[in-house]
mmCIF file of the N, C-alpha and C atoms, coordinates in Angstrom:
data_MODEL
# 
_entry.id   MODEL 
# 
loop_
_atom_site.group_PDB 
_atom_site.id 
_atom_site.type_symbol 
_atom_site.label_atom_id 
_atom_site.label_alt_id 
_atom_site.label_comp_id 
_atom_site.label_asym_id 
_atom_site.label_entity_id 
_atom_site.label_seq_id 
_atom_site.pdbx_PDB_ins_code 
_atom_site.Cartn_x 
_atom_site.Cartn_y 
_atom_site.Cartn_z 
_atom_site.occupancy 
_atom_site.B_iso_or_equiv 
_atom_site.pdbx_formal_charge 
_atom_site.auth_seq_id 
_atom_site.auth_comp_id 
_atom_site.auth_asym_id 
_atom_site.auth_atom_id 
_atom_site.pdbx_PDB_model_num 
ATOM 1   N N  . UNK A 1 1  ? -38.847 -54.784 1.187   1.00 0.00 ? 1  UNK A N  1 
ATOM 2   C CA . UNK A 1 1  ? -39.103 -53.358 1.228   1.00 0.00 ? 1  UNK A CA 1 
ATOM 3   C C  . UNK A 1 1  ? -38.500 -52.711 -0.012  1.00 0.00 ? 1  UNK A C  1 
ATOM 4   N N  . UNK A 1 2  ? -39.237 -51.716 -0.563  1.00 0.00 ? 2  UNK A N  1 
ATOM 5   C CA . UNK A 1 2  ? -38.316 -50.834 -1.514  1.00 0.00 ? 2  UNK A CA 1 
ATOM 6   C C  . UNK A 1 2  ? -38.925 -49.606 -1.250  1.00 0.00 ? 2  UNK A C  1 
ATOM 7   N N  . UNK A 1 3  ? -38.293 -48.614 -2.561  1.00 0.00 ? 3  UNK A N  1 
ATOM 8   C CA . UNK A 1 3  ? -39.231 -46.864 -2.126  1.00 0.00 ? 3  UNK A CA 1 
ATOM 9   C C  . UNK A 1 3  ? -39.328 -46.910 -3.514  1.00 0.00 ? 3  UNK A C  1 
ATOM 10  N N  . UNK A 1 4  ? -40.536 -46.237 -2.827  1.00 0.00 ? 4  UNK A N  1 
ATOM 11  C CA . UNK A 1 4  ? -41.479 -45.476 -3.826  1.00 0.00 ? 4  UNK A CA 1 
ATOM 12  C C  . UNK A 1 4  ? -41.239 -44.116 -3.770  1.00 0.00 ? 4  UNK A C  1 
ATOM 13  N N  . UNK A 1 5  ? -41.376 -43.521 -5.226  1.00 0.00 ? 5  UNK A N  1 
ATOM 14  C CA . UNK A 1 5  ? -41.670 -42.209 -5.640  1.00 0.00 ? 5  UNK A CA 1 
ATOM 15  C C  . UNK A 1 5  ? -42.706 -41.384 -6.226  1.00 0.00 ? 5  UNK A C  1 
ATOM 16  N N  . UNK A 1 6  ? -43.702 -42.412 -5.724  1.00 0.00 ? 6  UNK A N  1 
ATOM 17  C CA . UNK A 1 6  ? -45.369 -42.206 -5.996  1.00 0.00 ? 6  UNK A CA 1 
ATOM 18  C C  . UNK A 1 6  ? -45.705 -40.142 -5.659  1.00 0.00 ? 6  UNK A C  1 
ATOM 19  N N  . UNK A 1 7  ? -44.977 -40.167 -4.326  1.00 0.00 ? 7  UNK A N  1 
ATOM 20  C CA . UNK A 1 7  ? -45.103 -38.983 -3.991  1.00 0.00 ? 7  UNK A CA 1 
ATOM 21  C C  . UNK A 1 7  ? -44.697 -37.954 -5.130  1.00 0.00 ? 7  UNK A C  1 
ATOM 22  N N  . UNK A 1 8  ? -43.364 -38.172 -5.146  1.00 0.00 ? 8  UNK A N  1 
ATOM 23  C CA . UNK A 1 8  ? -42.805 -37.120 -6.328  1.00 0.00 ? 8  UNK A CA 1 
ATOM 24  C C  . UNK A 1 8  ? -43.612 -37.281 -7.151  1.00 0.00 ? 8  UNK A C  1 
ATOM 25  N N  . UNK A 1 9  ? -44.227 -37.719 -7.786  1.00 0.00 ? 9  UNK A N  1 
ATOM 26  C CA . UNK A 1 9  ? -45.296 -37.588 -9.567  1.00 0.00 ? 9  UNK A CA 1 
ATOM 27  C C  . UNK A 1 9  ? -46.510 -37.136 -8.941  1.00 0.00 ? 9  UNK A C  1 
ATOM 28  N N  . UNK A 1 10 ? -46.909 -37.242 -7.929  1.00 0.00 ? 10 UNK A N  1 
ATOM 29  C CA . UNK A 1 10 ? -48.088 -36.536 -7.225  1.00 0.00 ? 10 UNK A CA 1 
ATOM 30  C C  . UNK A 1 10 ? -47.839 -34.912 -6.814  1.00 0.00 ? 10 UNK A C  1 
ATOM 31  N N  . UNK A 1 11 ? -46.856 -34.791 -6.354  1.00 0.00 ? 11 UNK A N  1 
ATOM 32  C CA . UNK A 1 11 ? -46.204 -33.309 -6.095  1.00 0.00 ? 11 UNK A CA 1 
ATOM 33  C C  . UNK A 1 11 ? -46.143 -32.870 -7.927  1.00 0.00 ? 11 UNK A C  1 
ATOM 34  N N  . UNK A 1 12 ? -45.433 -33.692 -8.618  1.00 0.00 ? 12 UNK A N  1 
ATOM 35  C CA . UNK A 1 12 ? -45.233 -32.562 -10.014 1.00 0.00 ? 12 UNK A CA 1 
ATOM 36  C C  . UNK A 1 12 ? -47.219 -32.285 -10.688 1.00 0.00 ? 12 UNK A C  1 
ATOM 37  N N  . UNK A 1 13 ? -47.831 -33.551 -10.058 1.00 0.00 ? 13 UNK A N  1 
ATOM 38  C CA . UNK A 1 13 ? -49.035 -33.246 -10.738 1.00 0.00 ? 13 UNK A CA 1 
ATOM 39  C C  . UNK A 1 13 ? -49.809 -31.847 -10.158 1.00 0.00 ? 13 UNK A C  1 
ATOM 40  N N  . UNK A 1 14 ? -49.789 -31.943 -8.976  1.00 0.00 ? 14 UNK A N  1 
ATOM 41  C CA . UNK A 1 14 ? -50.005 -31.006 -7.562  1.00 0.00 ? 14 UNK A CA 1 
ATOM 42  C C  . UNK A 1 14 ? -49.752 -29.777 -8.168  1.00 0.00 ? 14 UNK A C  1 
ATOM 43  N N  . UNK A 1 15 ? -48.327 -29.613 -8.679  1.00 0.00 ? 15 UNK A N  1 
ATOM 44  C CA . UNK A 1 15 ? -47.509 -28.383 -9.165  1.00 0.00 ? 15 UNK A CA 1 
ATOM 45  C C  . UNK A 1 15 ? -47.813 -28.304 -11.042 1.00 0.00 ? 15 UNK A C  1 
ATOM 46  N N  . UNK A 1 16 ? -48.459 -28.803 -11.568 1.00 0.00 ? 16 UNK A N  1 
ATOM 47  C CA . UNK A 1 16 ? -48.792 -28.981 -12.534 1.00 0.00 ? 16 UNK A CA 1 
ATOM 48  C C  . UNK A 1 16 ? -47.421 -28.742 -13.142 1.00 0.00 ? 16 UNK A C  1 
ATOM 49  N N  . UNK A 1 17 ? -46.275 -29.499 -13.039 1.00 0.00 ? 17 UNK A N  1 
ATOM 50  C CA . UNK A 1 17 ? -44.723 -29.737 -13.560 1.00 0.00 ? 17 UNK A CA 1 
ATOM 51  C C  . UNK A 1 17 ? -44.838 -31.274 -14.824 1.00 0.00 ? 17 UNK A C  1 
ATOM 52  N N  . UNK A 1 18 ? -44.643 -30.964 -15.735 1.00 0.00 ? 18 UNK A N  1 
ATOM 53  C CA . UNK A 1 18 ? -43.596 -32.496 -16.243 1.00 0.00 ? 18 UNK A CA 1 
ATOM 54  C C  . UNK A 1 18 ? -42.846 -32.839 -15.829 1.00 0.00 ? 18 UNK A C  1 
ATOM 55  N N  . UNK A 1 19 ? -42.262 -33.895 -16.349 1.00 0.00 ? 19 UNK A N  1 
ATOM 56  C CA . UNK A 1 19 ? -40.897 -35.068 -15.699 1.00 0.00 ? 19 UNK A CA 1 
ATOM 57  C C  . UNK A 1 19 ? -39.993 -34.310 -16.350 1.00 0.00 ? 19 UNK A C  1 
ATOM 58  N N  . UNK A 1 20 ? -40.442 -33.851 -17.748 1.00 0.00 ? 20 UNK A N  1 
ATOM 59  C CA . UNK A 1 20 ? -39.377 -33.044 -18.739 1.00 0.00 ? 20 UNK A CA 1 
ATOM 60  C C  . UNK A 1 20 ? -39.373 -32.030 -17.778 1.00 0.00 ? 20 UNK A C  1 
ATOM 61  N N  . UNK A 1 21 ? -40.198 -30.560 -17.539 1.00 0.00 ? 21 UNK A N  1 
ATOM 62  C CA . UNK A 1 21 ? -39.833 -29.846 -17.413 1.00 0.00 ? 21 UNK A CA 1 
ATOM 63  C C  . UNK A 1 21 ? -39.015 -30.245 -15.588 1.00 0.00 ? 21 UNK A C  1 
ATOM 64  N N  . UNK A 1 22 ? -39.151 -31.347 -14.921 1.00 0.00 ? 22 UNK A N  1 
ATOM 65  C CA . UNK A 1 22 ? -37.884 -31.439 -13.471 1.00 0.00 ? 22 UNK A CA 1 
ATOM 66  C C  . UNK A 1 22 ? -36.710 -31.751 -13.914 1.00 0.00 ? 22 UNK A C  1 
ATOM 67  N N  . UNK A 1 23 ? -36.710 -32.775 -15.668 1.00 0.00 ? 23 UNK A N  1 
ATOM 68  C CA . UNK A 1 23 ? -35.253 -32.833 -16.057 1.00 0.00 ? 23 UNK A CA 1 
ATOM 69  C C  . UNK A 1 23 ? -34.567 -31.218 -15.678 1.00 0.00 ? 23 UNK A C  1 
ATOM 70  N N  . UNK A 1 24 ? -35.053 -30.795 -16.946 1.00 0.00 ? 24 UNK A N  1 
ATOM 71  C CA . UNK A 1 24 ? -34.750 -29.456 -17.040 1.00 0.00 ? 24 UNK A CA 1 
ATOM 72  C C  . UNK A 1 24 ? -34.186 -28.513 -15.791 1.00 0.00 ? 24 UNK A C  1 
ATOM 73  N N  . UNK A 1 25 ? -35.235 -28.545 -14.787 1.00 0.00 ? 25 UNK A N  1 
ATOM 74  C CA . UNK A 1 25 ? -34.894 -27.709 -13.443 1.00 0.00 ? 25 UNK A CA 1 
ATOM 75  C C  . UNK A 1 25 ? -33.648 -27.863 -12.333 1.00 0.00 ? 25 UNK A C  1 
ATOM 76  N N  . UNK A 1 26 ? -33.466 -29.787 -12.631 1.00 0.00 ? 26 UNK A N  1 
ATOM 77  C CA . UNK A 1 26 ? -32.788 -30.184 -12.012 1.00 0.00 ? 26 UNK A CA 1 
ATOM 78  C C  . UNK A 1 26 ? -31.284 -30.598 -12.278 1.00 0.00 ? 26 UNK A C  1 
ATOM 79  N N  . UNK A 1 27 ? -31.190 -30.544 -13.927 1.00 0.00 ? 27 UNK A N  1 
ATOM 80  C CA . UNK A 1 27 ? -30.786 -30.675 -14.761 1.00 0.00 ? 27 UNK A CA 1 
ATOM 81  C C  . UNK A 1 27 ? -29.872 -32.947 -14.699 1.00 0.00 ? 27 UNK A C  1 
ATOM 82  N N  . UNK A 1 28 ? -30.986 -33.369 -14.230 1.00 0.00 ? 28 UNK A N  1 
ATOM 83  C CA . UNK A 1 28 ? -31.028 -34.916 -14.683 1.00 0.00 ? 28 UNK A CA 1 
ATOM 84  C C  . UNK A 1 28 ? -31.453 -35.532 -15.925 1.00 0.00 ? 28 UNK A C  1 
ATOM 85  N N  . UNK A 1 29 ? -30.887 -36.059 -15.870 1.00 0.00 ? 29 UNK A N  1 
ATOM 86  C CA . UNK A 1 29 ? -31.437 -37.195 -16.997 1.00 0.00 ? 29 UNK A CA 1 
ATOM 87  C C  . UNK A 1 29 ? -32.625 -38.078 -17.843 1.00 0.00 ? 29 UNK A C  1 
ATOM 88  N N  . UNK A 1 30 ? -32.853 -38.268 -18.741 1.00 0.00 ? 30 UNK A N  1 
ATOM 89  C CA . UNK A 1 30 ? -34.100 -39.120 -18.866 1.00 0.00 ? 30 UNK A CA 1 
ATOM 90  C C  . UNK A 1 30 ? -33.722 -40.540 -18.323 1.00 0.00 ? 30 UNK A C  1 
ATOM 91  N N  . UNK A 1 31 ? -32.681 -41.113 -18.235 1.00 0.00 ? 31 UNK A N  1 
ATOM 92  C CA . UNK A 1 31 ? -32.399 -42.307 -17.899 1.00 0.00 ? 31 UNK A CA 1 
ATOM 93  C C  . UNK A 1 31 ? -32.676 -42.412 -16.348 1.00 0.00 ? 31 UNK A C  1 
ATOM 94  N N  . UNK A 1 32 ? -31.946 -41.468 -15.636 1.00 0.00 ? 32 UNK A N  1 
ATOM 95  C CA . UNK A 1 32 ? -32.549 -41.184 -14.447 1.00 0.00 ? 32 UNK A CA 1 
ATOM 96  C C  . UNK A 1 32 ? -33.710 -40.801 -13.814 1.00 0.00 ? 32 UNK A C  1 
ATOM 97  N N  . UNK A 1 33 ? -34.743 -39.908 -14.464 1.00 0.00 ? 33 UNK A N  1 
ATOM 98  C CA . UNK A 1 33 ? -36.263 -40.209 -14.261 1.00 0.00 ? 33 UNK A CA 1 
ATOM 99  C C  . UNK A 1 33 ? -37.313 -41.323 -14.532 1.00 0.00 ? 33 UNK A C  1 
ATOM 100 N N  . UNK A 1 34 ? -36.502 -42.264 -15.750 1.00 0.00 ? 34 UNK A N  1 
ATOM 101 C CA . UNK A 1 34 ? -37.032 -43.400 -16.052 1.00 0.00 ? 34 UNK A CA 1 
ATOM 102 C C  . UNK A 1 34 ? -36.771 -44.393 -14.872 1.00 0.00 ? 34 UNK A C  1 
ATOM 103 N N  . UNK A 1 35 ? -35.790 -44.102 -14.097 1.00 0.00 ? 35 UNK A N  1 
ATOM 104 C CA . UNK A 1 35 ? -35.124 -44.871 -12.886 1.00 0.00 ? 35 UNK A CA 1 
ATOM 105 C C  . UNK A 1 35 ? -36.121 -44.834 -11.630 1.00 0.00 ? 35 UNK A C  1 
ATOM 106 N N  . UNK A 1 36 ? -36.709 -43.364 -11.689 1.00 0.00 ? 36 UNK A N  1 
ATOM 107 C CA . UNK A 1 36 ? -37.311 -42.982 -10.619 1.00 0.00 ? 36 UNK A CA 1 
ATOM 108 C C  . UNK A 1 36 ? -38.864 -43.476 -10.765 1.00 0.00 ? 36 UNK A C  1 
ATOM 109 N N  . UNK A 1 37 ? -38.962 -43.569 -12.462 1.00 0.00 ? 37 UNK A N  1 
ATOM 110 C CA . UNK A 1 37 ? -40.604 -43.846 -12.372 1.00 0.00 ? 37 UNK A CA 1 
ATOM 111 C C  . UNK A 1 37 ? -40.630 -45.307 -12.176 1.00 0.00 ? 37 UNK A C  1 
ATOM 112 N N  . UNK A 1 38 ? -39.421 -46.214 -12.410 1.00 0.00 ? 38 UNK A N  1 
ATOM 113 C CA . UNK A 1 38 ? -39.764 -47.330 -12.030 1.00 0.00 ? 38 UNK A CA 1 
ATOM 114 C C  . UNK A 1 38 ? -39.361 -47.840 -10.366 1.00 0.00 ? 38 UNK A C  1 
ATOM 115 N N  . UNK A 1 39 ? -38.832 -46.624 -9.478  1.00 0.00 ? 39 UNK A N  1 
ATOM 116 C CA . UNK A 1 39 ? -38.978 -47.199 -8.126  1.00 0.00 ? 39 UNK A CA 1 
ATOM 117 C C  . UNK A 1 39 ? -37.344 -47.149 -8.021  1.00 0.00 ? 39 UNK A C  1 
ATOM 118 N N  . UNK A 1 40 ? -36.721 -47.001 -8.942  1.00 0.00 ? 40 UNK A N  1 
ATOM 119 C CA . UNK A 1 40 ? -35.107 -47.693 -9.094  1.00 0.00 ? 40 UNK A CA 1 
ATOM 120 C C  . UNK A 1 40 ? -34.042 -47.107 -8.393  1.00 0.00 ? 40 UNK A C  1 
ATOM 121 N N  . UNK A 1 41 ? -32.917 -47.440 -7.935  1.00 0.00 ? 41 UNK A N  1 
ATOM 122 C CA . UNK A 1 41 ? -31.819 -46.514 -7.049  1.00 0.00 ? 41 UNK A CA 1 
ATOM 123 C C  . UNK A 1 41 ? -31.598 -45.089 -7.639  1.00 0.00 ? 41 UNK A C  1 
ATOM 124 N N  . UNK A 1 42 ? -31.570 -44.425 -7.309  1.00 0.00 ? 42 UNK A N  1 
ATOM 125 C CA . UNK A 1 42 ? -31.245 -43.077 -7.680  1.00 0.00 ? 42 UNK A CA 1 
ATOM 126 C C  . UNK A 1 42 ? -29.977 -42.787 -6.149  1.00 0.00 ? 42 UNK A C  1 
ATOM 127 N N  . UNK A 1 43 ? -28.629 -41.694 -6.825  1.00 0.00 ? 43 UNK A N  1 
ATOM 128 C CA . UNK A 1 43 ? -28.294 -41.320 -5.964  1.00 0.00 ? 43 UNK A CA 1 
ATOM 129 C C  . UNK A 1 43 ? -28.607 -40.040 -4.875  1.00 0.00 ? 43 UNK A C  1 
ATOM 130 N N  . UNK A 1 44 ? -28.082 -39.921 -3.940  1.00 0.00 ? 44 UNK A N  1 
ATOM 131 C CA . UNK A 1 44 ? -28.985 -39.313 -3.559  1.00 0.00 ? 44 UNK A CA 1 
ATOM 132 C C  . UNK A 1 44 ? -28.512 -37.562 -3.399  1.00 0.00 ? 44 UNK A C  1 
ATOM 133 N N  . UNK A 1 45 ? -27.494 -37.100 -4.206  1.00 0.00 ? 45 UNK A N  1 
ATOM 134 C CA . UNK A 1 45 ? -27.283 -36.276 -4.576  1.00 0.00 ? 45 UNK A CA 1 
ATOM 135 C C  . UNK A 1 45 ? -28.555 -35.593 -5.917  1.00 0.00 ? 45 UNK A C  1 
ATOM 136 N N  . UNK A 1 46 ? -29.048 -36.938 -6.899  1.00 0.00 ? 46 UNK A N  1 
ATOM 137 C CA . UNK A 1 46 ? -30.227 -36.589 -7.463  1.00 0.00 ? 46 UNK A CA 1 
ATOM 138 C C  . UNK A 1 46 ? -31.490 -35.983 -6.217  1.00 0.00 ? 46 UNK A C  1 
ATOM 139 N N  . UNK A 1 47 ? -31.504 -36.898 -5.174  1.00 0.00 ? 47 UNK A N  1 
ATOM 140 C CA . UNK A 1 47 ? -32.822 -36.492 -4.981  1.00 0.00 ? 47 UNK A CA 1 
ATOM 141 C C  . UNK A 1 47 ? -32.800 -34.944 -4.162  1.00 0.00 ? 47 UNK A C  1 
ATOM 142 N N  . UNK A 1 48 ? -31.168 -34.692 -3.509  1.00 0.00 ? 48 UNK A N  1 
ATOM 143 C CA . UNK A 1 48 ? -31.306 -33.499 -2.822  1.00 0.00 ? 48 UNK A CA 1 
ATOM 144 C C  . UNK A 1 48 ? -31.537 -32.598 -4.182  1.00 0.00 ? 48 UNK A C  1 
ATOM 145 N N  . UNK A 1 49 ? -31.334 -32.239 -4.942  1.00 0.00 ? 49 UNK A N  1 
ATOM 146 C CA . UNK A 1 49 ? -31.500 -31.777 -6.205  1.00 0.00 ? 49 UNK A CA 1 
ATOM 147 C C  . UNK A 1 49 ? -33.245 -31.584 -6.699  1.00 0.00 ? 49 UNK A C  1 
ATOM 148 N N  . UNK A 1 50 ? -33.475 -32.674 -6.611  1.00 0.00 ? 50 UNK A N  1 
ATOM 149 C CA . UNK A 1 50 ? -35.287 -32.415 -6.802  1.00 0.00 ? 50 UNK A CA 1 
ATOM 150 C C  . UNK A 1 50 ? -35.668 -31.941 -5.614  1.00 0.00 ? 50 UNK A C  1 
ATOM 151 N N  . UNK A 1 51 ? -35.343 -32.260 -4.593  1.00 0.00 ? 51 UNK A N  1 
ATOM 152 C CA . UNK A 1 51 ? -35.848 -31.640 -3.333  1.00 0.00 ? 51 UNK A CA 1 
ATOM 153 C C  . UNK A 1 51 ? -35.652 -29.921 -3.269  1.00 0.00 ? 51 UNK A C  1 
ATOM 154 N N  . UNK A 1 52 ? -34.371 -29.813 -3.546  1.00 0.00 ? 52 UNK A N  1 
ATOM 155 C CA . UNK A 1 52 ? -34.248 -27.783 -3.828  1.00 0.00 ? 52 UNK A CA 1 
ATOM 156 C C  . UNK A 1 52 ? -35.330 -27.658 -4.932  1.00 0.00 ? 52 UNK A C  1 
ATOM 157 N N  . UNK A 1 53 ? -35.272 -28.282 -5.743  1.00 0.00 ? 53 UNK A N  1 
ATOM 158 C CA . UNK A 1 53 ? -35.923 -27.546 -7.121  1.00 0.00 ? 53 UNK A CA 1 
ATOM 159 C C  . UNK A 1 53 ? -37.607 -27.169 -6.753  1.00 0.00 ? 53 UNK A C  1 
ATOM 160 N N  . UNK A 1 54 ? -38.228 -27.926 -6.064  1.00 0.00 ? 54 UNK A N  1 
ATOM 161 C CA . UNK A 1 54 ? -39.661 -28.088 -5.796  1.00 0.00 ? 54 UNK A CA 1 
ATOM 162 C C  . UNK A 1 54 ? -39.810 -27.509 -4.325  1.00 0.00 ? 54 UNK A C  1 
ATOM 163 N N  . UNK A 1 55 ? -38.419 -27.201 -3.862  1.00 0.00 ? 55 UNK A N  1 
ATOM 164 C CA . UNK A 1 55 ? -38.588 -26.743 -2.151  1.00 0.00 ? 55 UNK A CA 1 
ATOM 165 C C  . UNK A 1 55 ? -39.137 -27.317 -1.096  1.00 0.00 ? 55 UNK A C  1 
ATOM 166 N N  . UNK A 1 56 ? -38.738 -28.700 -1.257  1.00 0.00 ? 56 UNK A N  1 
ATOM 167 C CA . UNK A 1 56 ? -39.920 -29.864 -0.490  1.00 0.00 ? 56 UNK A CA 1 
ATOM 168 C C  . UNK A 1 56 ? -38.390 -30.517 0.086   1.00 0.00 ? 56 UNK A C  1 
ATOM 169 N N  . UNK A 1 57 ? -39.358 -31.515 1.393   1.00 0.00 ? 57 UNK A N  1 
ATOM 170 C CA . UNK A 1 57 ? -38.579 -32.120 1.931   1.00 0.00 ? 57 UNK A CA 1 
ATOM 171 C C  . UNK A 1 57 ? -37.813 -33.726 1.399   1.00 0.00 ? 57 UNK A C  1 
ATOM 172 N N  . UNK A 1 58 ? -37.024 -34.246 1.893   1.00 0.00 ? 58 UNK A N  1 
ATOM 173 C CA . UNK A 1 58 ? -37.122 -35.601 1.293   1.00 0.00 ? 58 UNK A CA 1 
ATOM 174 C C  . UNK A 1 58 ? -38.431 -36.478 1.161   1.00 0.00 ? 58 UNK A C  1 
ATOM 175 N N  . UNK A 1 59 ? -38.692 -36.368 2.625   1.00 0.00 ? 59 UNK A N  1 
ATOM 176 C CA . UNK A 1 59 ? -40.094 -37.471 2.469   1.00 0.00 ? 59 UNK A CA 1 
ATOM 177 C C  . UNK A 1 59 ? -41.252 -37.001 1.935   1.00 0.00 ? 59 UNK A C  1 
ATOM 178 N N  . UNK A 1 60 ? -41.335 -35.655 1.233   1.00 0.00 ? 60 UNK A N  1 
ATOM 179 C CA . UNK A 1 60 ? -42.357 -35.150 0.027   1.00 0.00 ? 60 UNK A CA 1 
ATOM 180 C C  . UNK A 1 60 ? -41.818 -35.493 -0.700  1.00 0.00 ? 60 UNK A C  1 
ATOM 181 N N  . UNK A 1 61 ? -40.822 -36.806 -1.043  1.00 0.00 ? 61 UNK A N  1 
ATOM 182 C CA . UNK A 1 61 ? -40.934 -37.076 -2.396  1.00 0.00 ? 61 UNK A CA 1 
ATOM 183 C C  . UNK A 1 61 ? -40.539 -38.607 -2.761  1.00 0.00 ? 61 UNK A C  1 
ATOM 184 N N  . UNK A 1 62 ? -40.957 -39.308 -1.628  1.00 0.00 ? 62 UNK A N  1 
ATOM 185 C CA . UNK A 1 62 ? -40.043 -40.908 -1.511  1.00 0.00 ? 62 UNK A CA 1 
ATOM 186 C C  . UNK A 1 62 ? -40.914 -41.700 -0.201  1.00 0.00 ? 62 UNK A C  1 
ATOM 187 N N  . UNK A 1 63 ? -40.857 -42.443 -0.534  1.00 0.00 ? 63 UNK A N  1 
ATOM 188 C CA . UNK A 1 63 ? -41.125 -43.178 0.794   1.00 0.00 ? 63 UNK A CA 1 
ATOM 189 C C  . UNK A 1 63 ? -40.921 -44.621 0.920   1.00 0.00 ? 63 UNK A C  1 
ATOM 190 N N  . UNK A 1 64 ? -40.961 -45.238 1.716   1.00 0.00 ? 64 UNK A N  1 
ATOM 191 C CA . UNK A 1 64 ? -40.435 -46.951 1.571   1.00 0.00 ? 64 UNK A CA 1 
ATOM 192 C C  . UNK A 1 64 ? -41.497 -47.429 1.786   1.00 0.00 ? 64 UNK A C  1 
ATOM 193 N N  . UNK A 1 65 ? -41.880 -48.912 0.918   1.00 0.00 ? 65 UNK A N  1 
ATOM 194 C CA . UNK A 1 65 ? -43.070 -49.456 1.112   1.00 0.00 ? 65 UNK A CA 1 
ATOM 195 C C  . UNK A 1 65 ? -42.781 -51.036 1.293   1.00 0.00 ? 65 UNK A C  1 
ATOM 196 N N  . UNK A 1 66 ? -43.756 -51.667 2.319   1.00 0.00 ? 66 UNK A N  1 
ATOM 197 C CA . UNK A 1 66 ? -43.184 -52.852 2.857   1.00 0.00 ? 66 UNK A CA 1 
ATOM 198 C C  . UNK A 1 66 ? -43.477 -53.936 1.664   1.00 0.00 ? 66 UNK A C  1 
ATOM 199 N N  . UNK A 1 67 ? -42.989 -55.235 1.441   1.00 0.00 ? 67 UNK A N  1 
ATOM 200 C CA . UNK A 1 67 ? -43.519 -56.553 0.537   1.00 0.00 ? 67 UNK A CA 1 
ATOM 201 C C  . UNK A 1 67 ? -44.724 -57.112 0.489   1.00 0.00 ? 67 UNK A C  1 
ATOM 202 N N  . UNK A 1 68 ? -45.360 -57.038 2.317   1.00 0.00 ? 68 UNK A N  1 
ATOM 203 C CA . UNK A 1 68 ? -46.045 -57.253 2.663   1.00 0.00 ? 68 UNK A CA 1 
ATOM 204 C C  . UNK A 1 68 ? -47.561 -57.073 2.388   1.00 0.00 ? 68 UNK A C  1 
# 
């Protein structure tokens, strides 16, 4: 199993947002969005952070996907 953040890049497309302009909002990192576009641990103080910024819930922006 891992998570995906397929959602989140679908919400910024949705919201017609860049990755730059959620750095910016959220005030994270490029190392840390590069983290997120590849699926990667993020803490989760980042994600409550994108979650205020876009006013969405956690699971509008993550979800776990099986191996299977």
């Amino acid at each position: 199993m891992k998570i995906s953040y397929k959602k989140l890049f679908k919400l910024l497309i949705d919201r017609q947002l860049t990755r730059k302009q959620l750095c910016e909002m959220t005030k994270i990192s490029d190392a840390t969005m590069a983290k997120l576009g590849k699926g990667g641990n993020v803490n989760t103080e980042i994600l409550l952070r994108i979650c205020m910024a876009l006013n969405c819930d956690i699971c509008d922006i993550m979800e776990v996907e099986s191996n299977i």
